[in-house]
PAZAPA-4460 file (N, C-alpha, C; in steps of 0.05 Angstrom, whole numbers, plus 32768, in hexadecimal, padded with zeros to 4 digits):
% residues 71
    n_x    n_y    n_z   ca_x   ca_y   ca_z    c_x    c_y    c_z   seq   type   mol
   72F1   833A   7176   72D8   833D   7183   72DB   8355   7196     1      X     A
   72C8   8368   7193   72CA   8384   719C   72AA   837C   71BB     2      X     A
   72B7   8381   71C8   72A4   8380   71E4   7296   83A2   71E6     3      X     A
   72A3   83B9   71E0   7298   83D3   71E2   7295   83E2   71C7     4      X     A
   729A   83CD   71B1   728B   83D6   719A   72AD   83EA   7188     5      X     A
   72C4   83EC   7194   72DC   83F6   7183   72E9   83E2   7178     6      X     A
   72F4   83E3   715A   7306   83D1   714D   7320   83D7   7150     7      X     A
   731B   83E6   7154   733C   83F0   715F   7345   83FF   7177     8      X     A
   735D   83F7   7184   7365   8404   71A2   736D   8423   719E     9      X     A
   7373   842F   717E   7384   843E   7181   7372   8453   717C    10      X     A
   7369   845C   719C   7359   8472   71A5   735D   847F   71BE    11      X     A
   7356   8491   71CC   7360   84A2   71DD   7348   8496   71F2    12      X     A
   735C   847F   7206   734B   8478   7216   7333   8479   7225    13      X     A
   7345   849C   7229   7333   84A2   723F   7311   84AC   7234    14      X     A
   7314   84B2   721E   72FC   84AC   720C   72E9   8493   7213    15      X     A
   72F6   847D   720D   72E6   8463   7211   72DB   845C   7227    16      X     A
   72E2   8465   723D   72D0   8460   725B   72D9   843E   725E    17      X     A
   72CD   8431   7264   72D2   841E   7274   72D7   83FF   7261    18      X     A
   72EA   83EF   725E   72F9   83E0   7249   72EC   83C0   7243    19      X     A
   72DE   83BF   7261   72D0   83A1   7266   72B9   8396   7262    20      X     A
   72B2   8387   7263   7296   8380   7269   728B   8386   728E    21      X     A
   7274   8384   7290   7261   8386   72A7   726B   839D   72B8    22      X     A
   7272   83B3   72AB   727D   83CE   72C5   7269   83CC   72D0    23      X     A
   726D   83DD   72E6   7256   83E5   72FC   724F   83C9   730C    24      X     A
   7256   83B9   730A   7258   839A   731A   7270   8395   7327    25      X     A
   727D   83A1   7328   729D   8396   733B   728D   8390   7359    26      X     A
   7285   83A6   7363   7279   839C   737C   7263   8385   7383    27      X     A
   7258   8380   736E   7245   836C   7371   725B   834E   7370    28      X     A
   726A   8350   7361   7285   833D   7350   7292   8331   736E    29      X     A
   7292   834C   737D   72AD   833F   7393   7298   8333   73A7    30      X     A
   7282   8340   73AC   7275   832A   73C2   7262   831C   73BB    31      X     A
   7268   8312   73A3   7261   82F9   739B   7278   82E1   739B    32      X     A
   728C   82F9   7397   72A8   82DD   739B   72AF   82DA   73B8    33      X     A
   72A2   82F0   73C7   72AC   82E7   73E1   7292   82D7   73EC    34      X     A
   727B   82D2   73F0   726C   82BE   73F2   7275   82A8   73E4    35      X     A
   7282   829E   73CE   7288   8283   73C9   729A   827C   73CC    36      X     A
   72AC   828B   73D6   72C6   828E   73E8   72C3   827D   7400    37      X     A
   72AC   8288   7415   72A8   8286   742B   7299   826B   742F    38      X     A
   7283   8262   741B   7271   8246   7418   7284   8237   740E    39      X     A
   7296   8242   7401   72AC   8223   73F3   72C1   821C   7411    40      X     A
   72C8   822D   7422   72CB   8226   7439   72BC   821A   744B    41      X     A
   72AD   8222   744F   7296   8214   745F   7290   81F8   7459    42      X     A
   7286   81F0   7437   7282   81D3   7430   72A1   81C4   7432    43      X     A
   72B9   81CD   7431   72D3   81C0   742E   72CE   81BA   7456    44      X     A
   72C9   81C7   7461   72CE   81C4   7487   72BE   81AB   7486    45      X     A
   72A0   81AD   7478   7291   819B   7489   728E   8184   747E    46      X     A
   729D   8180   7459   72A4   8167   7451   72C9   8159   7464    47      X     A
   72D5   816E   7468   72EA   8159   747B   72E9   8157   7499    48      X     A
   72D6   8162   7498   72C6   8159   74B8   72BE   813E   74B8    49      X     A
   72A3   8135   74A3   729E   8125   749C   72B5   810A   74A0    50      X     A
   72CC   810F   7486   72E6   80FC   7488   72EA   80F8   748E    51      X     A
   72F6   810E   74A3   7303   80FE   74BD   72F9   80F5   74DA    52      X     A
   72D6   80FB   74D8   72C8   80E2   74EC   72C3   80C9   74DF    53      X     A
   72C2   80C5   74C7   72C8   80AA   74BC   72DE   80A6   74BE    54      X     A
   72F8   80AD   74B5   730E   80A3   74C0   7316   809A   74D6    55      X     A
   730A   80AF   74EC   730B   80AA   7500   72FD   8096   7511    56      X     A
   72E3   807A   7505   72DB   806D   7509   72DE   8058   7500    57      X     A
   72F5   805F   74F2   72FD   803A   74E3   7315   8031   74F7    58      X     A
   7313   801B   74E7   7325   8005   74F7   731C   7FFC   7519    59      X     A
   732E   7FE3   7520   7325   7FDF   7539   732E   7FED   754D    60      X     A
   7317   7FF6   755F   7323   800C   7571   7335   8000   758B    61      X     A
   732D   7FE4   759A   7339   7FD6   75A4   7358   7FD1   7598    62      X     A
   7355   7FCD   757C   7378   7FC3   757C   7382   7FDB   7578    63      X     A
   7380   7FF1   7570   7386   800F   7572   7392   801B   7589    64      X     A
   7383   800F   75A0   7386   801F   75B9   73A0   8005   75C2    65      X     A
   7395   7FF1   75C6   73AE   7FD7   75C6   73C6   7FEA   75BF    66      X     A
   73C5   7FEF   75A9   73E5   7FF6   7595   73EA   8010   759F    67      X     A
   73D6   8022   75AD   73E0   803A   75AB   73EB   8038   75D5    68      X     A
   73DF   8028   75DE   73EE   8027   75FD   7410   8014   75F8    69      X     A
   7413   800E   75DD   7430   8003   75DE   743D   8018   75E5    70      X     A
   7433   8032   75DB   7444   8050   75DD   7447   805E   75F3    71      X     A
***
């Protein structure tokens, strides 16, 4: 499967111009990966935010504090 239309490599590159699909998009490419970079951090902060105020509300807080003045 030929993406720029050659069956064969054995040509003088610098002829062929560019090897990939979507040129002229690298810059659109990277800050799109850096926006989902940045929101996949953001939703990871504010789901173990979440966690650990539920964690942090379980159990009894009375026998907690009991156990933790043995220390």
């Amino acid at each position: 499967m030929s993406t720029i239309g050659y069956d064969s490599w054995a040509v003088d590159l610098a002829e062929v111009g560019a090897v990939y699909p979507f040129q002229g998009s690298e810059g659109l490419m990277v800050v799109l990966g850096v926006v989902f970079w940045i929101a996949w951090h953001r939703i990871q902060f504010v789901r173990e935010g979440q966690h650990l105020e539920k964690a942090k509300r379980m159990g009894d807080t009375e026998k907690i504090h009991s156990l933790l003045e043995k220390y």
